[in-house]
N, C-alpha and C positions, 0 to 999 in steps of 0.2 A: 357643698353644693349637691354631692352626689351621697344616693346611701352607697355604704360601703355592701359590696354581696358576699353571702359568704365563698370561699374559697375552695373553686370546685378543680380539680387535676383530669385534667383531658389526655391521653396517651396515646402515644403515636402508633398504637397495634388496632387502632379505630383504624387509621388511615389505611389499612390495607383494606378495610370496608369500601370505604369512601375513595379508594383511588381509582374510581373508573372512572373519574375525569381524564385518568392518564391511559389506562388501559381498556375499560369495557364500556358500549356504549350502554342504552337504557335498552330493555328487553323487552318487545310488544308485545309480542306474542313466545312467551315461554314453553310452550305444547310445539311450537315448527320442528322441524326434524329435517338437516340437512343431508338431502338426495344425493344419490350419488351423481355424476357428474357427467356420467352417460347421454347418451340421447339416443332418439328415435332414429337422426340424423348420423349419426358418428357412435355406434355403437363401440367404437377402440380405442375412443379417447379415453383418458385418467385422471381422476381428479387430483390436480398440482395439489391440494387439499386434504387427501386422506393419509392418515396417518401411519406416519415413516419408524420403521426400526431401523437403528445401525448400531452395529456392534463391530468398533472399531477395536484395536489391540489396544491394552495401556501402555504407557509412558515404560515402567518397568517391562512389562513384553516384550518390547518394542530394543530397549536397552538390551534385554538377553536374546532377543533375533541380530541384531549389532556385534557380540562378544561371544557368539557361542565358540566352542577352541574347536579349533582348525578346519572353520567354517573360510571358504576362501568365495567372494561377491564377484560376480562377474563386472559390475562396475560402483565406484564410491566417489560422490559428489560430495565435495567441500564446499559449503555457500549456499543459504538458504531465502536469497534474494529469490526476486522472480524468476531469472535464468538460471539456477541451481536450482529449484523446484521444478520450472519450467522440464529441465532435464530429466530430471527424475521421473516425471510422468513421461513422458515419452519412451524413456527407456523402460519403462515397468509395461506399457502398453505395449510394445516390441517385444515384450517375455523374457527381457531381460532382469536377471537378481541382482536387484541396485539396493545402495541405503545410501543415505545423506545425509549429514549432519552439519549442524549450524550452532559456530559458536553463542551466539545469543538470540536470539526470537528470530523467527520468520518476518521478513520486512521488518527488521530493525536495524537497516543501514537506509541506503539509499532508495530502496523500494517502496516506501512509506511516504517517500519527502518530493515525492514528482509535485508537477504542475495538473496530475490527475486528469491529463488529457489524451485519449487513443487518438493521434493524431500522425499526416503525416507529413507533414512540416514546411506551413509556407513559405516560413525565409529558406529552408531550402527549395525551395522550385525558384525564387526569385535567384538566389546564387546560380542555381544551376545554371540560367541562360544568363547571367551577366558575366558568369566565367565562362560560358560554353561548357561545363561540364557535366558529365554524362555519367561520371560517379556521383553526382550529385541528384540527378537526375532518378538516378536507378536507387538512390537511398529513398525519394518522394514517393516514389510507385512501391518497391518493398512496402512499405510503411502504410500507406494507403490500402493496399491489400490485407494487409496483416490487421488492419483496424476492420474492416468487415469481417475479419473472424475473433477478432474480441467479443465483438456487437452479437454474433451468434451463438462464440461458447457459455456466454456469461450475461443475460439479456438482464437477468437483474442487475448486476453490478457495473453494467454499460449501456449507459444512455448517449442516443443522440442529441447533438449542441446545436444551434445556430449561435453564432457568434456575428455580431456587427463589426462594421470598420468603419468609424467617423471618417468623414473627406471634408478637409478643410480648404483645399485649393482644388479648380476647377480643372487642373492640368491633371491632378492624380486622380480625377475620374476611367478614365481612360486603361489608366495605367493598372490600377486595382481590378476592376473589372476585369479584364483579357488577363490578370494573374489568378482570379476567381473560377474563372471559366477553364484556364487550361488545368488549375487543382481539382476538378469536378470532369475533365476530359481522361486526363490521367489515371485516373482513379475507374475507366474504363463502367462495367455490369460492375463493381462494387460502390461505385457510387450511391452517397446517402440520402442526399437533396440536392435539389440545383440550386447553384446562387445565383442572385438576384439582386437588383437596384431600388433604394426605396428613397423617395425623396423625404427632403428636410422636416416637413411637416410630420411625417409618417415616424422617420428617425424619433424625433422629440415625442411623440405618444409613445410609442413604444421605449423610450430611453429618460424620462422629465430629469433624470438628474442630470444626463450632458447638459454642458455650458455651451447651447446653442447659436453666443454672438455671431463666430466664423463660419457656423457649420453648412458646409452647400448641399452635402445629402451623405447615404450611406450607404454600402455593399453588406448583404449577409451571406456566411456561406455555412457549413455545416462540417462540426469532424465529432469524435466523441469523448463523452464524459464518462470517467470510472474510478471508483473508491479502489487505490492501490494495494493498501494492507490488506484489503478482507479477500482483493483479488490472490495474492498470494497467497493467503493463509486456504483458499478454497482450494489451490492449485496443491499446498502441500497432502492436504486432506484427500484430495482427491487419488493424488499417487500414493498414497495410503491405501487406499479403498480396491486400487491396483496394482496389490501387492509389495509395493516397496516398503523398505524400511526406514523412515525420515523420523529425525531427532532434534527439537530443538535443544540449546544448552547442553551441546558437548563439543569440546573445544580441540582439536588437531594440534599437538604439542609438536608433532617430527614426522617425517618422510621415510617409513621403511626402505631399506634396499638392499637390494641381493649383495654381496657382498664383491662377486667378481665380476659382476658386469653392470656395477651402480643402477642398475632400472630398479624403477618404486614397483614394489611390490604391495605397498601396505602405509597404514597409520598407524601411530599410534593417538589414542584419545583419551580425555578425560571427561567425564561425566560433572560438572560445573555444578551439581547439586548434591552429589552426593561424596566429589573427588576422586572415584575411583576410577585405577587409569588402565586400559585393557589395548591390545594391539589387532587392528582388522585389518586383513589378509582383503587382496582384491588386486582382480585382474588388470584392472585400468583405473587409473585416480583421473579426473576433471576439479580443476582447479576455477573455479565461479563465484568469486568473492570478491568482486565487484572492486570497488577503489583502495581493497584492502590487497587485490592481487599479490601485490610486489612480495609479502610477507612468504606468502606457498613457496614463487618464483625462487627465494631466498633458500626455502631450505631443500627444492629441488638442484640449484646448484650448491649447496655446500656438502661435500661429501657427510659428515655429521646428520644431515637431516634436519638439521635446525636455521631457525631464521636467524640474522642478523643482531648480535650482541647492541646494535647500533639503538633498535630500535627499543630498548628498554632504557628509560632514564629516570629513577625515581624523583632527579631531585627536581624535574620539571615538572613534576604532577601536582598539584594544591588538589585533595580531596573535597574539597568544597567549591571546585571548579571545574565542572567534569569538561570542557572544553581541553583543559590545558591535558590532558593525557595523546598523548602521540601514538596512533598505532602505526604510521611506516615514518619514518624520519628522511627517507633517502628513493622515495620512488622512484624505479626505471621506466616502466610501463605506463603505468597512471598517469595522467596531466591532470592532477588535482584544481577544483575550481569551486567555488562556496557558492550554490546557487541557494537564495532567501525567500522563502513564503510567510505573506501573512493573512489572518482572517479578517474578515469585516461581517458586518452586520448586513445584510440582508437587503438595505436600503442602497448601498453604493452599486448595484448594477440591476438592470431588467431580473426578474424570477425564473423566465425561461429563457433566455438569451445573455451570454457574453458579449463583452465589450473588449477589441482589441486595439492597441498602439502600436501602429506600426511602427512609426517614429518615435522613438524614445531621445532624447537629448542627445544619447553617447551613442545613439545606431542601435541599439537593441531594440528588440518587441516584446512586450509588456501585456498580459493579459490580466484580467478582470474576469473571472469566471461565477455564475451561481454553484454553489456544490452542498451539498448535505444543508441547505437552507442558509446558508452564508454565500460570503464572497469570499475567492480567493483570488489573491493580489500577486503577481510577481512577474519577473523575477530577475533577480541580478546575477552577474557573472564575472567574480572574484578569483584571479589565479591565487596559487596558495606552494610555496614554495615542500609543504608535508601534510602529511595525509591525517587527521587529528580523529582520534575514536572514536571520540563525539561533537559532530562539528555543532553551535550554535549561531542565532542570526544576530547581531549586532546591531547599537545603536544607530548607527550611521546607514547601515543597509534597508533598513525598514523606515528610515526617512527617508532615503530616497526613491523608494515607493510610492511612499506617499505625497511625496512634490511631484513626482510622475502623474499618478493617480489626478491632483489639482488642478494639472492643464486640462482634466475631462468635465471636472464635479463642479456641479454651479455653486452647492451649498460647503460651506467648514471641511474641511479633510484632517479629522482629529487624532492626535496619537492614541488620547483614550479608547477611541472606538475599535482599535486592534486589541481584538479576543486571542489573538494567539501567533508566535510567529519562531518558525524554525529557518534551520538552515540542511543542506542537503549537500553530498559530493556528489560533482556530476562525473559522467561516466566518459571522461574522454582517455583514448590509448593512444598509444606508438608503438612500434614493433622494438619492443626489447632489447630482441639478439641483435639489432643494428647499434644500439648503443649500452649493450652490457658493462663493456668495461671504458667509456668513456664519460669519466667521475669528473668534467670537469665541463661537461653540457649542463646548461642552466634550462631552468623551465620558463618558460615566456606567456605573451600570452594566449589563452586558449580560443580566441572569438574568430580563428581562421580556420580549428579543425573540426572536419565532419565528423560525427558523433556515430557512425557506420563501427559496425561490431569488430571483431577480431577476434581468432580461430587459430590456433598453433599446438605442436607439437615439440615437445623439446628432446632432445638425444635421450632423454634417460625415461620417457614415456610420458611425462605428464601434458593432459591436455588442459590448455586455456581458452577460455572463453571468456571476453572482458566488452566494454564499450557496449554501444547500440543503447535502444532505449525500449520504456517499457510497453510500447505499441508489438517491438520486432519479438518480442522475449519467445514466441512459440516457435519464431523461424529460426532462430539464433539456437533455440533445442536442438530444432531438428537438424541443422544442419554439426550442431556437438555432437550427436546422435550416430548420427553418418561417420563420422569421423573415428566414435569409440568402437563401433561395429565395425570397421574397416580394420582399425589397429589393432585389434583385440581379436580379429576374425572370427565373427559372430554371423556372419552371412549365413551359416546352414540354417542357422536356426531362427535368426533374428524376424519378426516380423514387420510389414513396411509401416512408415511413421502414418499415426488413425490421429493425433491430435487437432487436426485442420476442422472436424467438425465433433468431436468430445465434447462434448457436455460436460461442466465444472458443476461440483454440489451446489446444490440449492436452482439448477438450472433444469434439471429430470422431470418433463411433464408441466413446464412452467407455461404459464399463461397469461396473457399482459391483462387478465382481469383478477389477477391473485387478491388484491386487494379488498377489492368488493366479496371475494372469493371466502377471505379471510373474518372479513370483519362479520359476514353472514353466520358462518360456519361457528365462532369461537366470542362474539358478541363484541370484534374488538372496536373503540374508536377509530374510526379516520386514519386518525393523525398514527398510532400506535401500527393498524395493519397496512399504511404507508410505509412505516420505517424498517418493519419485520418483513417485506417483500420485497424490497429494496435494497436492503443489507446480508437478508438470510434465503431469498427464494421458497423454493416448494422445502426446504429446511425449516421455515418458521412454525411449521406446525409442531414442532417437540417444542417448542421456547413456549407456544400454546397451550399444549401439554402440560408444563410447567406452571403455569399461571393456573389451571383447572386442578391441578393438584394440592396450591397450597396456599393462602391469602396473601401472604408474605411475599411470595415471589413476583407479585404486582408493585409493590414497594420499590419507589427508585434507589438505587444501588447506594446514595447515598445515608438513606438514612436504617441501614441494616446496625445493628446494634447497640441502637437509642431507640428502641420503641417503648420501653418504661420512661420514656420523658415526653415532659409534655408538649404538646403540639407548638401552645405559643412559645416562640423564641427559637423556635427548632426546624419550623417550616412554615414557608411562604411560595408564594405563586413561582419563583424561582426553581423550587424543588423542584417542580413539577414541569419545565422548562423544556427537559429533552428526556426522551422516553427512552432511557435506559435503566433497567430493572434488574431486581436481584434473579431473575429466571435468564436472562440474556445471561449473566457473570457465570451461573453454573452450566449452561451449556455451554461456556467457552471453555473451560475447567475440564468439563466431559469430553466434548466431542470435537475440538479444534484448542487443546493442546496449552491455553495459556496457564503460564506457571508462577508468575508475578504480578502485582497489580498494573505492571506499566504493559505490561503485553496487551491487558484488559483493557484501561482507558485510553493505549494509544493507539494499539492495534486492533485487535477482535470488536473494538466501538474505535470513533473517532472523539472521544471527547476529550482530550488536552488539544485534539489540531483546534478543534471547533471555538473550544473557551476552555481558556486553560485554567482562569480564577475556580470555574462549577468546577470542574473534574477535582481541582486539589480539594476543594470539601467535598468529595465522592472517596478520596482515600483511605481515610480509617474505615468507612462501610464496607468498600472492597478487601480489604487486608480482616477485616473481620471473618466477609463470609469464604474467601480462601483460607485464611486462617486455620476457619470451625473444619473445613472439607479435608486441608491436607497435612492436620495434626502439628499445626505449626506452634513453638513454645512461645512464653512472651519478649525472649529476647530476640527472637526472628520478626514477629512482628513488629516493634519498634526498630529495625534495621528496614524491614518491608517499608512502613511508614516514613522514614528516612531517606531510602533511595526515590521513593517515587516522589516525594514535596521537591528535593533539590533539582529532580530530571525535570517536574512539571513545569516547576518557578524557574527555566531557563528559556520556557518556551514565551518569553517578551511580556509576564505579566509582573 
């Protein structure tokens, strides 16, 4: 029927031409010439826009500032969570000589795995006055406070939210309202918006997908939205930038200590990539390892210095199951709890507004958030009798999500439509030393304790810092902070804590028209200087940089090392999906530390939370261009390719 044509090979090294669907838009006027940023008006302002040098120290630098011999740190953070970072910049901004090391990536525990909300907790305002209590109380306002200085250290990576609250019975009018109004009273001059009442009709424009039968109207209030990982990973870079020395992938084997008066003096470490294991000397250890605490705890009290023989058990491990690996088997401190998130498509809530449940079946509240152009769904709250490496979301948990999620959605609530879905440990404590040596307290469950931080000292020096959440993370520093300068007696010298209004990278000179800023300046699409001023701030001009230097770096990250094949079969409108590019990978490589490909697609981008199926065919492209950068052989690669298919394909696809 058809002639046959002959057979012409199309090559994917065109589409670094042709991808300025992804990255560049069309050039009107090629002669423009972007001004500086100045004006007649504001001769002192800076353009968020002009381009940034940073010359950060490398990975090895950084390792021999860590190891130099008889180099002794006035203070060493274990725990590269948000409060282990958090700390660090604080203390580096005080002029204090900190380093900090973290056995595997920055926000690669629970820092990653939040509900991704600066908030300051309206089921606790409601506890508070149904308990009368006033620790409850004073955890709302903390929080509340603490989230207006998210909102200013970090404007890119924190957005303000309205969030809805369906009202199905006309009694809980009342009752929502006056809890709306006293979270927006409370929250004093940091307050973000006021909330407000919007009737039924109003609700349904604004919401088409609630199931409007029962619905009598609806409350919006406002708290905020923020990408966890990149917030971390800016906090660590930043205390970088102010002198400290942070590492990720080196792992704390044992607790130094003087020999006659058991106080830690030191670590000893090992270097996770290269093995080698060197000892650092340091005034005061802080122990900030989030649900993995008890393991420090452990080798703080065994004379040895070592953790618990307890919690190594090979024959419970299955490597093809990285759930089953146990890192505390025996928590004292932690009250271990599996909270579940999953993604949705875009369609399951308002673009700019969240949808909350207050009433969930079992008494929990359940959010429905927009976040990175998805929905995220959760959350449940599963005790857990041990503390698991890597905890994963299970079948059962993300159904019941989704039968949650049904009572709101008029149309299908499909299992297919979850793009991704993890599991997270939540951060709740207990005080230890009340129940150290009573091995025969069970853990219960955790839906009566407040999630308020905890702060101690133990006889032989070391300080803990555990619990709280990641709204409080800067005040939980500061108040770790206070406490190593006190025990350490650094007060001559110590400066007062500046973090309260610090600017975090990518936030220096920023300007809520970066966008337009961006896409002017560097020729980008839309869609492309949205996501680089959203993710990277007044940073995204070196990632710009990067795209002007090379065709290739325009290329999604996916398809780096097939560009001798041919387009068809190799790329479709999917490819092009989510605007992450091989110049995003090498700046992460460079200038914020990632050393594996999971650091890259889960942390440094969000693309396994987002869709976990895209990201696993984004892995061989990544492991390619890390690969080419950091001399890797081909049996590292195919172990590369290996860790990160089994971690991605646990995230529920």
């Amino acid at each position: 029927m058809f002639a046959r044509r002959p057979k012409t090979t199309i090559f994917l090294a065109a589409t670094a031409i042709t991808a300025g669907t992804l990255v560049v838009r069309r050039k009107y006027h090629s002669g423009t010439k972007f001004n500086n940023f100045q004006s007649d008006f504001n001769p002192y302002l800076i353009s968020p826009v002009e381009d940034v040098e940073i010359n950060l120290p490398s990975r090895s630098q950084l390792w021999n500032q860590l190891t130099t011999k008889d180099h002794q740190f006035d203070l060493l953070i274990i725990g590269g969570g948000a409060t282990g970072t958090g700390c660090a910049l604080d203390a580096a901004t005080r002029g204090l000589n900190v380093a900090l090391v973290e056995r595997d990536d920055f926000a690669s525990g629970t820092s990653s795995k939040s509900t991704k909300m600066a908030h300051g907790g309206v089921r606790y305002l409601e506890k508070a006055f149904l308990q009368f209590s006033k620790s409850q109380l004073d955890l709302v306002i903390e929080a509340l406070n603490e989230r207006a200085h998210l909102l200013n250290t970090a404007p890119h990576l924190c957005k303000i939210l309205p969030i809805l609250i369906p009202v199905y019975n006309y009694w809980q009018l009342p009752y929502f309202y006056a809890g709306c109004k006293f979270y927006d009273f409370f929250a004093g001059d940091q307050n973000l918006k006021s909330s407000y009442l919007i009737s039924r009709k109003n609700a349904i424009e604004i919401a088409p997908m609630l199931d409007a039968a029962n619905l009598k109207a609806a409350l919006v209030y406002h708290d905020g939205s923020f990408n966890d990982s990149r917030l971390n990973s800016s906090i660590a870079i930043t205390a970088i930038e102010n002198g400290a020395t942070v590492l990720n992938y080196v792992e704390v084997r044992k607790l130094l200590k003087d020999p006659n008066s058991n106080k830690i003096i030191g670590v000893t470490v090992q270097d996770k990539e290269t093995g080698e294991i060197s000892n650092v000397k340091s005034k005061v250890i802080v122990n900030a390892t989030g649900p993995y605490s008890d393991t420090i705890l452990q080798m703080d009290k065994n004379l040895s210095g070592l953790p618990d023989l307890a919690n190594i058990d090979p024959k419970m491990y299955d490597p093809n199951d990285i759930s089953s690996k146990i890192a505390v088997s025996n928590p004292k401190m932690v009250v271990p709890s599996s909270g579940v998130h999953i993604i949705l498509p875009s369609y399951y809530c308002p673009k700019q507004m969240g949808l909350l449940d207050a009433r969930t079946t079992d008494g929990r509240v359940m959010f429905f958030l927009p976040w990175q152009g998805k929905v995220i769904a959760g959350t449940t709250d599963i005790p857990m009798s041990q503390v698991p490496d890597t905890p994963v979301a299970k079948e059962t948990d993300i159904q019941d999500i989704l039968k949650e999620l049904q009572h709101y959605i008029k149309f299908p609530v499909r299992r297919e439509d979850v793009l991704s879905a993890w599991a997270g440990i939540r951060p709740l404590v207990r005080d230890p030393r009340l129940i150290m040596d009573d091995a025969t307290q069970k853990l219960g469950t955790t839906q009566g304790l407040v999630r308020s931080h905890f702060l101690f000292t133990s006889d032989n020096g070391l300080i803990t810092i555990a619990g709280g959440k990641w709204t409080t993370y800067r005040e939980m520093a500061e108040e770790t902070i206070d406490e190593v300068v006190k025990y350490g007696h650094f007060a001559n010298f110590a400066k007062p804590c500046k973090t309260k209004d610090l600017k975090l990278i990518g936030a220096e000179n920023w300007d809520p028209n970066l966008v337009a800023l961006l896409s002017q300046k560097f020729n980008l699409s839309s869609m492309m200087a949205k996501y680089l001023s959203e993710n990277y701030g007044t940073r995204s001009t070196i990632i710009c940089q990067l795209f002007e230097r090379e065709e290739m770096n325009k290329l999604p990250v996916q398809l780096a090392g097939i560009e001798d094949k041919p387009i068809l079969g190799n790329v479709d409108f999917n490819t092009f999906r989510y605007p992450i590019t091989i110049a995003e990978l090498k700046y992460a490589m460079k200038y914020e530390y990632a050393r594996t490909p999971l650091d890259f697609l889960m942390r440094r981008t969000r693309f396994a939370y987002l869709d976990a199926y895209q990201a696993l065919l984004a892995v061989k492209g990544t492991v390619k261009v890390m690969g080419d950068e950091f001399g890797w052989d081909s049996k590292r690669r195919e172990q590369e390719i290996k860790n990160a298919t089994l971690f991605i394909e646990s995230f529920g696809v």
